[in-house]
C-alpha positions in Angstrom: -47.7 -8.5 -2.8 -50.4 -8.9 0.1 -49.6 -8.5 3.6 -50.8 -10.4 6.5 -51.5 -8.5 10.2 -50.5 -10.9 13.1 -51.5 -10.2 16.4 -49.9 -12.5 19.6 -52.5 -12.3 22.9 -52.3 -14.8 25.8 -56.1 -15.9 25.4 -57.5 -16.5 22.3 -60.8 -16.4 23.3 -60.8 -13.5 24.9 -59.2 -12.2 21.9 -61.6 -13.1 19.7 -64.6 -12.0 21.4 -63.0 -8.2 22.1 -61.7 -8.4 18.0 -65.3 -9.1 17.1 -67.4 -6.8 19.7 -64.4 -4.0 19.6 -63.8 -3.9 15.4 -67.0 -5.8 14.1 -64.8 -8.5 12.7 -66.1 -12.3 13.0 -63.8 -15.0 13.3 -62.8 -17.4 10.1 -60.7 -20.7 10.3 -59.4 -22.1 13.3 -55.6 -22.8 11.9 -54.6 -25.2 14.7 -55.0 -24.5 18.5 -53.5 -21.5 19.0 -54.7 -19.5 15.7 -57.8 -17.8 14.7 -58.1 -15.8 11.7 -60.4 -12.7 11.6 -62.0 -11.1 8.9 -64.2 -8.7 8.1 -61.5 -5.9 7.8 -59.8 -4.8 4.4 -57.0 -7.8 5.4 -57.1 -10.7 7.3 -56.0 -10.3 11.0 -54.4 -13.6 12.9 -54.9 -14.4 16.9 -51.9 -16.0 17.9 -51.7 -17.6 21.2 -48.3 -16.8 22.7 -48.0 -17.6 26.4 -46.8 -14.8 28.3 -42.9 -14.8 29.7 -42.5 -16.7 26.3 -39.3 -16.4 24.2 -40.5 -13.5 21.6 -37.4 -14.5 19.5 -34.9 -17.4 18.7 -32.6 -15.1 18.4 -32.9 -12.4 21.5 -33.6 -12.3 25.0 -37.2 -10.6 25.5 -39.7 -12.2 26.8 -43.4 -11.8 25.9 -45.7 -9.4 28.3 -49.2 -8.5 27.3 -49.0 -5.6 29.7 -49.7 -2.3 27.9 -46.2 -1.8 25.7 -45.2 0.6 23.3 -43.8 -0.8 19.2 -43.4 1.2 16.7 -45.9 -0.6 14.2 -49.4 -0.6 15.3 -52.6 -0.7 13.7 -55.0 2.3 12.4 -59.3 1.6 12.1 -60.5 4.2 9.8 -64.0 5.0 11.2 -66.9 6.8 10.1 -67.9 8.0 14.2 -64.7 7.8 16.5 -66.6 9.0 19.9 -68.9 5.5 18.7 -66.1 3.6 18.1 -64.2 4.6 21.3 -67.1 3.9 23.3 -67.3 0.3 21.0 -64.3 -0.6 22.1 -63.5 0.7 25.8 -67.2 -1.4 26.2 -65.3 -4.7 24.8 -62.2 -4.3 27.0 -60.1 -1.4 25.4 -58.2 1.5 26.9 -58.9 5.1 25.9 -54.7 6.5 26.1 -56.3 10.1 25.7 -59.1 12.3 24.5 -59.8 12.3 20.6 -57.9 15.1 19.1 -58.6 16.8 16.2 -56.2 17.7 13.5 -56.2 19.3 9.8 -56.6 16.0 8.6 -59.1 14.1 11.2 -59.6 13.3 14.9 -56.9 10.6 16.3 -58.0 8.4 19.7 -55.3 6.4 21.1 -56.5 3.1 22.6 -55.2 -0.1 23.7 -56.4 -3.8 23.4 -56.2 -5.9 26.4 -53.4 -8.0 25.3 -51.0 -4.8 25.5 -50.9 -3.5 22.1 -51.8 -0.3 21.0 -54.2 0.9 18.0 -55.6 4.0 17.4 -58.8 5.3 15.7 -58.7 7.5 12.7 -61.6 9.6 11.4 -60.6 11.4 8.4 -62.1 15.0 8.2 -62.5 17.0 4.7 -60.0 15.7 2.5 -58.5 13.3 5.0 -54.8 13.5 4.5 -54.9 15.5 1.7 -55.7 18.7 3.4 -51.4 18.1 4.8 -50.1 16.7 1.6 -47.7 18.2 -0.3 -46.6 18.1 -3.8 -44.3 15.1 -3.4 -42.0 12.8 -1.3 -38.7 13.9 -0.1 
């Protein structure tokens, strides 16, 4: 199985220039008016135009907002610099949520593009998540 990453944003230019300058990815095909496909990444990511106050769902009641919102799914970019790749992005448009941390594992920077969604910045340090591991899953 592969897996796709869709991302919705109210202005697909502006999307596509802060996904290119903020991640180094370059744009692909255009699928239609609304979609650009990025790549450059270990996947393809997808620009989708959504307008904003836009059904999110045929089946509920929220509306779309590209003010800065909190989901439970968001992205990871594993970097090789994280104070370069902060600065990267905040310079194309991002937030910075909070100063990098540093953990057994890696530094973490929380960020946030400017279509509302949240990403964070992973550096892994020695053995990356192996240095928290255990022996097996629960």
């Amino acid at each position: 199985m592969d897996f796709l990453v869709n991302i919705d944003v109210d202005d697909l230019q502006k999307a596509v220039a802060f996904y290119c300058a903020a991640f180094g990815l370059r744009a692909g095909r255009r699928l239609g008016p609304s979609v650009v496909e990025m790549l450059g990444g270990p996947i393809p990511i997808y620009l989708l135009q959504k307008e904003a106050g836009s059904q999110a769902s045929a089946t509920g009641t929220q509306l779309r907002s590209y003010r800065r919102h909190w989901t439970p799914v968001h992205l990871d970019f594993t970097v090789a610099d994280i104070e370069s790749a902060v600065r990267d992005a905040v310079l194309a448009g991002a937030s910075s949520e909070s100063p990098v941390t540093t953990h057994a594992w890696g530094k973490l920077a929380l960020m946030g593009d400017p279509f509302g969604n949240g990403f964070c910045f992973v550096q892994f340090l020695g053995r990356g998540y192996d240095e928290i591991a255990g022996d097996g899953a629960q």
